[in-house]
C-alpha angles and dihedrals in degrees: 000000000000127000126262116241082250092062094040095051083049098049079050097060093035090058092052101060088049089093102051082051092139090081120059117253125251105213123197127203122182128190127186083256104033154007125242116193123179140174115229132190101206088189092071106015098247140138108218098176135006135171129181134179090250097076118106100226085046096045093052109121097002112119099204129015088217099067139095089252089056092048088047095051090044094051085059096044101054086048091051088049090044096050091047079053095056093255122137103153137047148153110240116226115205096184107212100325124110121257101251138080114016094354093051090036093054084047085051098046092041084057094044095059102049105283113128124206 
């Protein structure tokens, strides 16, 4: 069966950040409700840190999951879980997903609280 243009456009970037493997990858999901974010080492095919607006401390005061504001206070809270795991720098990883709105506002936010990439 062929690939949509969705899985092809992710592959692309995947491959990308294949070179710059000796950092753990920041990967970002997004839904229509709500923004996964989670910190993988490829090396050893594990996950060391992940928020989601799903969560119910993250989710406290947000009106929506789906917002701007939701994709900000998720991008703190996955730098504040990657620095307790020992994790300053990363390469982000937007999927397929264009760089603006959530997906650009977690990045933001990551940046902002300590996270380099």
């Amino acid at each position: 069966m062929a690939k949509s243009t969705f899985e092809r456009r992710q592959e692309r970037t995947r491959r990308r950040l294949r070179k710059r493997s000796d950092r753990p990858r920041l990967s970002v999901f997004r839904s229509h409700e709500h923004i996964y974010a989670q910190i993988i080492d490829d090396s050893r095919g594990v996950t060391v840190a992940a928020a989601s607006s799903i969560e119910k401390d993250v989710r406290a005061g947000l009106k929506s999951g789906g917002n701007k504001a939701a994709a900000a206070v998720v991008g703190k809270a996955i730098a504040e879980r990657a620095k307790a795991a020992g994790v300053t720098a990363v390469v982000f990883d937007r999927g397929a997903y264009a760089f603006h709105g959530r997906i650009k506002a977690l990045a933001e936010a990551a940046r902002e609280a300590g996270l380099s990439f």
